[in-house]
C-alpha positions as CSV (number, residue, x, y, z in Angstrom):
1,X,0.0,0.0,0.0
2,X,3.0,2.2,0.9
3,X,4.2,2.2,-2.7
4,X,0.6,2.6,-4.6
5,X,0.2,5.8,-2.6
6,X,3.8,6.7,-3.5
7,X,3.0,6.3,-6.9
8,X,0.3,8.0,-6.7
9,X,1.7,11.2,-5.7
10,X,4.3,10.9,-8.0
11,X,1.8,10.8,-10.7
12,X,0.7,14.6,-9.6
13,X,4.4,15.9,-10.7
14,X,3.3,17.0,-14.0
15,X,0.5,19.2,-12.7
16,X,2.9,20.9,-10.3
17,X,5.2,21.7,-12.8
18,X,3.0,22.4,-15.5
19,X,1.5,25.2,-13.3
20,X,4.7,26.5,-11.8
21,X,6.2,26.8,-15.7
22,X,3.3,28.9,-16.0
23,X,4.2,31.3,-13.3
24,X,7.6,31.8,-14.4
25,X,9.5,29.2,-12.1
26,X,12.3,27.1,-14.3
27,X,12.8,23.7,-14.3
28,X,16.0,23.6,-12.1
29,X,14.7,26.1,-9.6
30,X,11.5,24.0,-9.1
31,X,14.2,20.7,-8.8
32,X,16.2,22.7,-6.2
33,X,13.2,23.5,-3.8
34,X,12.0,20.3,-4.3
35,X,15.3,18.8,-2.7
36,X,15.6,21.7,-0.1
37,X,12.1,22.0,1.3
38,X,11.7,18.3,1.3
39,X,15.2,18.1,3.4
40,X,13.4,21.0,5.9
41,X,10.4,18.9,6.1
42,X,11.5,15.9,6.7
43,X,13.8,17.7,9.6
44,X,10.9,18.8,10.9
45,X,9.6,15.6,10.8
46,X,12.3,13.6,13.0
47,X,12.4,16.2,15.4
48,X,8.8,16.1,16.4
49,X,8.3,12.1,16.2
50,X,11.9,11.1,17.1
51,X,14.7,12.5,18.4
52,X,17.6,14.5,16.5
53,X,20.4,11.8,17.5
54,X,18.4,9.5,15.6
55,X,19.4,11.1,12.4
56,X,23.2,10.1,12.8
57,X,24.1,7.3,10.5
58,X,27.4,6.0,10.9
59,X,30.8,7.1,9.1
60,X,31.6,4.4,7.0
61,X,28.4,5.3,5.7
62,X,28.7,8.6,4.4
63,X,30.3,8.9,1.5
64,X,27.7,6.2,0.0
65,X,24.6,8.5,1.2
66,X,27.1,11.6,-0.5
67,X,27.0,9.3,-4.1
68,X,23.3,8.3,-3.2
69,X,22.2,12.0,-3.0
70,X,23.8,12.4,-6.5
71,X,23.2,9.6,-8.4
72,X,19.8,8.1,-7.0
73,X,18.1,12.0,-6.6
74,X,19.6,15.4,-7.6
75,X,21.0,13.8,-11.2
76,X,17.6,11.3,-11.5
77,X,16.0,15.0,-10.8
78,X,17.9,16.7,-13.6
79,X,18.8,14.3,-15.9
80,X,15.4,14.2,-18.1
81,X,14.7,18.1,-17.5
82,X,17.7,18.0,-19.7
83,X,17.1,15.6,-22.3
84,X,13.9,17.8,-22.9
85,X,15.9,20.7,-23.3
86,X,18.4,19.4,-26.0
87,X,15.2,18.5,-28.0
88,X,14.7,15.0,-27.0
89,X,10.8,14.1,-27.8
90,X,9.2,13.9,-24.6
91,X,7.6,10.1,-25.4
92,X,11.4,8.8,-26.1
93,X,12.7,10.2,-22.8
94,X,9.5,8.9,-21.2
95,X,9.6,5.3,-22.9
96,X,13.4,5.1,-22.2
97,X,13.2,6.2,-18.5
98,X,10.5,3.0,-17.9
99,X,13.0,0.5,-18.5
100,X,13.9,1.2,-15.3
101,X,12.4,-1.9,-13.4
102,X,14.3,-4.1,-15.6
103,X,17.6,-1.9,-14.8
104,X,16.1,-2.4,-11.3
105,X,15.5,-6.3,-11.6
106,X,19.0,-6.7,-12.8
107,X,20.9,-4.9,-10.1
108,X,18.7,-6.6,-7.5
109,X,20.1,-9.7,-8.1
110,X,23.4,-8.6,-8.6
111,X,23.5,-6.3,-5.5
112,X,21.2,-7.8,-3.2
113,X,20.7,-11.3,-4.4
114,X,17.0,-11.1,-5.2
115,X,16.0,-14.2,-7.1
116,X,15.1,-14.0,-10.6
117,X,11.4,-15.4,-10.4
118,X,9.4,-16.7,-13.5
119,X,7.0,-14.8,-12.6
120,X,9.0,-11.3,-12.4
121,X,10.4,-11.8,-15.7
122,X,7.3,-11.8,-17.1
123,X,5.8,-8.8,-14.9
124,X,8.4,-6.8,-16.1
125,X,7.8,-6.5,-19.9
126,X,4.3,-6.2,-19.0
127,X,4.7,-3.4,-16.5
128,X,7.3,-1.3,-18.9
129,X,5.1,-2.1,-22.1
130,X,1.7,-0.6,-20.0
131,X,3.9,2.3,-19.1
132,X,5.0,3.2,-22.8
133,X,1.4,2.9,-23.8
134,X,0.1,5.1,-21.3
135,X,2.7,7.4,-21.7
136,X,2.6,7.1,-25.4
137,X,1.0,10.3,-27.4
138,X,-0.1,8.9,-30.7
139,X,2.9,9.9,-33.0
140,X,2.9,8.4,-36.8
141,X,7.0,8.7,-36.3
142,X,9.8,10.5,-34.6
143,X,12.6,11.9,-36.2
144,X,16.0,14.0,-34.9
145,X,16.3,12.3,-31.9
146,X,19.7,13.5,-30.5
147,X,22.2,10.7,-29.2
148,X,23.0,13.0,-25.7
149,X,18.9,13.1,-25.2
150,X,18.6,9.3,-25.6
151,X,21.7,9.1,-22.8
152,X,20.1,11.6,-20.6
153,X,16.6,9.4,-21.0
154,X,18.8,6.1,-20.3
155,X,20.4,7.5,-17.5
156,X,17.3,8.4,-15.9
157,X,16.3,4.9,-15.9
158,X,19.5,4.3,-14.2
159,X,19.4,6.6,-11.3
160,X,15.8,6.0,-10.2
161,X,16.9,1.9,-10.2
162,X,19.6,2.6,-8.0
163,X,17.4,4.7,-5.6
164,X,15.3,1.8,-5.2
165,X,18.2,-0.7,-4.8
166,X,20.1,1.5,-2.2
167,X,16.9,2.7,-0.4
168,X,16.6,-1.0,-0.5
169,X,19.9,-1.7,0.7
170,X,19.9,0.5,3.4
171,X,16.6,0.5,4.9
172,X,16.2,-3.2,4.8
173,X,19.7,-4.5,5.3
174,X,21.9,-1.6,7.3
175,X,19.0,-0.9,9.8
176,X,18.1,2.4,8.7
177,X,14.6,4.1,9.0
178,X,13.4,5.1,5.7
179,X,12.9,8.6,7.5
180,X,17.2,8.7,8.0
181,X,17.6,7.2,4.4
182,X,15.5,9.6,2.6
183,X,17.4,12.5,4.4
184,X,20.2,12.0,4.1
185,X,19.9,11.5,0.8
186,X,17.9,14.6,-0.1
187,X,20.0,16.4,2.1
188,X,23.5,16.0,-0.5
189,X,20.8,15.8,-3.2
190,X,20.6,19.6,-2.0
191,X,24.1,20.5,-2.1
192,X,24.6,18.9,-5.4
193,X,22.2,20.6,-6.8
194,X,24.0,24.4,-6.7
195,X,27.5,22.9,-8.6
196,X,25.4,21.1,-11.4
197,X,22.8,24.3,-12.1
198,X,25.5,26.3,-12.0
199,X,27.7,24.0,-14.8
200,X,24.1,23.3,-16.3
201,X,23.9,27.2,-16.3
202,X,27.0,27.8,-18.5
203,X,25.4,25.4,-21.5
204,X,21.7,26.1,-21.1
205,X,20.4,29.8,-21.0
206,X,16.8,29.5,-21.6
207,X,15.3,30.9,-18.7
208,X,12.3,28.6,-18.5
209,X,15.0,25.9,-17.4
210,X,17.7,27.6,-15.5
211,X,16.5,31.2,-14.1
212,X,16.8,31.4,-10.4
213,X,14.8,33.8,-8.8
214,X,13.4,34.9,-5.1
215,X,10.9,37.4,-5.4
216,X,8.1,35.1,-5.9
217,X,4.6,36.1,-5.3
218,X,2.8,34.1,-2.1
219,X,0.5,31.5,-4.1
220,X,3.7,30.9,-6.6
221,X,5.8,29.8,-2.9
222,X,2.3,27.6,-1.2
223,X,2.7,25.8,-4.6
224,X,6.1,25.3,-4.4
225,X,5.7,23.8,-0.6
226,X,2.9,21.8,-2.2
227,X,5.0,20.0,-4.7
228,X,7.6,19.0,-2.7
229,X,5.6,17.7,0.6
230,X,2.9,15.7,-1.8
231,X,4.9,15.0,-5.0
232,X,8.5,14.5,-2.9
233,X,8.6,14.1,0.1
234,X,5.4,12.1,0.9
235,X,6.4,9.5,-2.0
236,X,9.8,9.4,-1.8
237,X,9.2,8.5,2.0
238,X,7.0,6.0,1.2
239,X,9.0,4.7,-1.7
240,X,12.0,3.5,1.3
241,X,9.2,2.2,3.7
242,X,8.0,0.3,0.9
243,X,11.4,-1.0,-0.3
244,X,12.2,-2.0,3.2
245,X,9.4,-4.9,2.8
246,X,9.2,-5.9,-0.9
247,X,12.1,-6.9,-2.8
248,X,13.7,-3.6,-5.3
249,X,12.6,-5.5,-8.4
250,X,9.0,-5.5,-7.4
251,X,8.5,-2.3,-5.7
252,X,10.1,-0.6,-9.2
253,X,6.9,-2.3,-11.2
254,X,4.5,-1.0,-8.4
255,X,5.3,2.3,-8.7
256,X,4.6,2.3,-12.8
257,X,1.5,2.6,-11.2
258,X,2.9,6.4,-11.2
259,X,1.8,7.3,-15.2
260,X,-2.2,5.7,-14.6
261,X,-2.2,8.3,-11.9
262,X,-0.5,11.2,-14.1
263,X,-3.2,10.5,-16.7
264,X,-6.0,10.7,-14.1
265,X,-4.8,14.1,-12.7
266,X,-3.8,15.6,-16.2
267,X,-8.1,14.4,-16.7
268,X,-9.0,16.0,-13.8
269,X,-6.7,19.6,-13.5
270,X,-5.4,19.9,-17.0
271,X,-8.2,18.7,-18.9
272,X,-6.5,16.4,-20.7
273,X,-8.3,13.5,-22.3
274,X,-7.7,9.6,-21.3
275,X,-8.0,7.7,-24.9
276,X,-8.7,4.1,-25.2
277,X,-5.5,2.9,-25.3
278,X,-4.3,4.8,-22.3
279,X,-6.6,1.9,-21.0
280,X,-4.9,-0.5,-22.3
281,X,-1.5,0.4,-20.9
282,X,-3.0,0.8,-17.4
283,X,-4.7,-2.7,-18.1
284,X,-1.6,-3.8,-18.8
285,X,0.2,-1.9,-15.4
286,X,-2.3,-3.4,-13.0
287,X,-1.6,-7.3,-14.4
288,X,1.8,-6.9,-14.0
289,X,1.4,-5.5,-10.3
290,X,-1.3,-8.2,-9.6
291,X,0.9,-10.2,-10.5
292,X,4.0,-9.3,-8.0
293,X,1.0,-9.2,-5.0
294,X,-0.1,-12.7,-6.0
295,X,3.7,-14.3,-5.9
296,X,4.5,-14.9,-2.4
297,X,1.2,-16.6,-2.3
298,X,2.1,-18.7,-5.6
299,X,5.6,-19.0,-3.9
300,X,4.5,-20.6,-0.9
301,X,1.8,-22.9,-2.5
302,X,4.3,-24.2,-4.6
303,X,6.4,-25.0,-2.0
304,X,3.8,-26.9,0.4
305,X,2.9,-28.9,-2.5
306,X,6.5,-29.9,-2.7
């Protein structure tokens, strides 16, 4: 349940952004007060239900929650923003970026030795296939896709797999609460965040993606709190309590759940239409995650029989 709700609030992203383009805030600023309030909040948070010590993680730990913050958040943040903005067609960087349970399934067992189950291999290309369809506007062809955008795209897949195999790691083997985990890693996400505007600054001058500004009007700054406590913190929160009870591979094709949810709230505060085979995808989406909720069951049937 932890990770349908996640994925539900992920699926409201594109309405906070699409309204905060609209009032003049770019692309990376919204990324960077995403990562900063959600850090505050999440502060907050521990201070009023647990104590402050219980934030400490140990030494021998930090410089893997420093290349978590970078890789599995501020970059995963970034990394398709960009691929948009060299021209990449937002249905290839959307279609590459699902791959990522597969990515996911594959470093599970590598990393953390999760089994490769008949039944995961076929939720997989189920789950990435509904995604793509949903996802999918109905284009007779693309054309001038640039090689950099398709990196960007694949790279995205990349980094949200390893937040899900770390948050994983770290939540379910080191002993962490997903509360430490997802600060941590939000709070270097943060400080990465000012060196890679500021080098994405020097290539990219289109104010709609890199202008920085302060003097933002009230409902533009209750919008911004908005989108990162629902569409950041809440999910990504609920993303490492998830992954601390379901193996990486499965939570990854529960949260696809994430574009039926994007459709829904695009229907409902953007107007957008849901076409019939937007269905279809989520048809598809909802087999492959009955699918991951029926196997333990299957599992341990097969095994009394034997």
């Amino acid at each position: 349940m932890n990770l349908i709700i996640a994925a539900v609030c992920f699926g409201s992203i594109p309405v906070f952004s699409f309204y905060l383009t609209l009032l003049g805030v770019s692309s990376l600023q919204q990324a960077l007060f995403r990562t900063s309030f959600t850090v505050l909040y999440i502060f907050i948070g521990l201070g009023l239900v647990h104590s402050f010590r219980n934030i400490i993680i140990q030494r021998k730990h930090l410089s893997q929650f420093i290349v978590y913050g970078l890789i599995g958040i501020a970059l995963s943040l970034i990394v398709y923003i960009t691929a948009i903005a060299i021209g990449t067609p937002v249905v290839v960087a959307v279609s590459i970026t699902y791959l990522y349970p597969a990515i996911t399934l594959i470093m599970g067992r590598i990393l953390l030795k999760e089994p490769l189950t008949a039944l995961r291999l076929i939720a997989v290309p189920l789950s990435i296939a509904g995604a793509v369809v949903v996802s999918l506007p109905i284009f007779p062809y693309v054309i001038a896709v640039p090689l950099a955008g398709i990196f960007l795209a694949l790279s995205n897949a990349i980094f949200a797999a390893v937040y899900v195999v770390l948050g994983r790691k770290w939540g379910g083997y080191e002993g962490y609460r997903p509360s430490v985990t997802t600060f941590w890693g939000f709070f270097f996400a943060m400080l990465w965040m000012v060196p890679i505007i500021l080098t994405i600054s020097l290539f990219v001058t289109d104010p709609r993606i890199v202008g920085i500004q302060l003097n933002l009007p009230l409902p533009t700054w209750l919008l911004l709190l908005g989108f990162a406590l629902i569409a950041t913190t809440i999910p990504y929160l609920l993303t490492n309590v998830g992954v601390k009870k379901v193996d990486a591979s499965a939570a990854s094709i529960i949260l696809l759940l994430d574009p039926i949810s994007a459709v829904i709230f695009g229907f409902l505060f953007l107007g957008q239409p849901v076409a019939f085979w937007q269905a279809f995808g989520a048809a598809l989406i909802f087999l492959a995650t009955i699918i991951i909720a029926l196997e333990p069951r299957l599992l341990k049937r097969r095994n009394t029989e034997n």
